[in-house]
Steps between C-alpha positions, in 0.01 A plus 500: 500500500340260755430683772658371862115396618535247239851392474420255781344265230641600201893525386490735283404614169811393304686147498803642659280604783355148540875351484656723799196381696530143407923556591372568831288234570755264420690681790261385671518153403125520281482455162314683234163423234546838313176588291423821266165632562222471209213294453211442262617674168295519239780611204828381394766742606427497839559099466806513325641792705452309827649132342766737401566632842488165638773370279708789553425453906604136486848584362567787736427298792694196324779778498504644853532171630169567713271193652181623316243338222219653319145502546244500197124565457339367216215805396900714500666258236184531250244213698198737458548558018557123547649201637723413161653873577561409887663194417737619234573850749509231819752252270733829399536604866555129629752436255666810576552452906603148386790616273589746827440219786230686627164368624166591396145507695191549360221613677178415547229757368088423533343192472456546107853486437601176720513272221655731271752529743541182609544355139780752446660390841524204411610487145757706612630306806510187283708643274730681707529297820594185659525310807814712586412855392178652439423766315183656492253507830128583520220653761226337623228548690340352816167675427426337156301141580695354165882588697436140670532346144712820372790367733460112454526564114834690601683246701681359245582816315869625540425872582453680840123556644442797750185469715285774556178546688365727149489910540141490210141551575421155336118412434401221762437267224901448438627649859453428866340833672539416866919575605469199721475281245692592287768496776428158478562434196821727500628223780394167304687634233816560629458170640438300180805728365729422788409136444529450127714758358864505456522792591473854343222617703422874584312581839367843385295606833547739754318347722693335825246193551574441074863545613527268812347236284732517230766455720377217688407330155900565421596354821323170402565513169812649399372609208677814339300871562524823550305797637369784289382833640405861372722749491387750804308212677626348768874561416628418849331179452629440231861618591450267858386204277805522284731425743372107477285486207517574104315870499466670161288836462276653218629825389320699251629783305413718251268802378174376555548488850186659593212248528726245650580725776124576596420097467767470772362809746146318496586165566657507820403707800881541542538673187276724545670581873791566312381719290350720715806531709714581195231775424529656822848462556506265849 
């Protein structure tokens, strides 16, 4: 059982869990990117066990009727024994939400796995997608000097991109170090995106400057967005921001709920305030 310190950021430890909390957030007018904790397996079962639970997860929320996708990492669906075995576990799982109407993200690991990743992405959104529905979306991040050319290559590709500033200790010889710079760069590429894509794009910060931007670039360019927050961070925000903009949130679920709750207490002062008062009761 997840105990209540940590049910701020995490669902649950069963789907069902994850789909009452994604029920009320579309009370609320947000919709949901559900994801099933795991990462970086180095044997089968866990693999197949987790593309398993993600097929089964895109027909129960094709079922309840619920606003919700799914949310993917690659080292979970086999990346790390190989990328023929991500690819074919990636391709089940895609095909899958497709035969259920049910969107699929895939996340954005370490620098290593980028064009791994990206490959997949985009195999899959050229299958699956067109100019009126996509399919498939993918992460990427401000940090990494190739995004710049990461995002031009995806203009023209017929899935959803979600900007991110990038959550890895990256070496300096692939990733910006100083945050004002790569605030920079998190800002000249929503603005190429606002400019050139269709639409489809995915403003994954938290931050309000990130935010304000993305809405002025919207207000000049009518191109088609939406929000995407944390679960626990910032949920009036996100709740306020609803009432005029697209807002979907990440909700993770599952067992290994553990080291995803700790990332969250260290990086934001906040988190850690919250925790303490939860601790002492106040």
């Amino acid at each position: 059982m997840i105990p209540p310190i940590a049910n701020r950021f995490v669902a649950g430890e069963s789907p069902a869990q994850a789909l009452d909390h994604v029920r009320r957030l579309n009370g609320r007018n947000v919709t949901a990117i559900v994801n099933l904790l795991g990462e970086h397996y180095e044997d089968r079962p866990p693999v197949r066990s987790d593309a398993a639970a993600y097929r089964a997860l895109a027909g129960d929320i094709a079922r309840s009727n619920l606003e919700a996708c799914i949310s993917v990492k690659p080292s979970q669906l086999g990346l790390d024994l190989g990328e023929d075995v991500f690819r074919e576990t990636l391709a089940d799982v895609v095909g899958t939400a497709v035969d259920h109407d049910v969107f699929v993200w895939i996340d954005m690991e370490d620098h290593t796995t980028t064009d791994a990743t990206l490959d997949a992405f985009e195999a899959l959104a050229r299958e699956y997608g067109d100019d009126d529905q996509y399919r498939v979306g993918v992460c990427v991040q401000a940090n990494l000097r190739r995004t710049r050319d990461d995002v031009e290559r995806l203009a023209d590709v017929p899935g959803k991109v979600r900007f991110v500033k990038g959550a890895y200790d990256e070496p300096a010889a692939v990733a910006y170090q100083q945050s004002a710079r790569v605030d920079r760069e998190y800002k000249a590429l929503l603005e190429y995106a606002f400019e050139r894509y269709d639409g489809g794009i995915g403003v994954g910060s938290h931050d309000q400057a990130m935010i304000d931007h993305a809405i002025e670039l919207h207000d000049e360019y009518g191109t088609d967005f939406e929000m995407q927050m944390l679960m626990g961070v910032r949920e009036t925000t996100q709740f306020d921001l609803a009432e005029s903009y697209p807002v979907s949130q990440y909700v993770p679920y599952g067992d290994r709920w553990k080291s995803y709750f700790y990332r969250r207490m260290t990086e934001r002062n906040e988190n850690i305030r919250f925790a303490l008062r939860a601790i002492v009761g106040r």
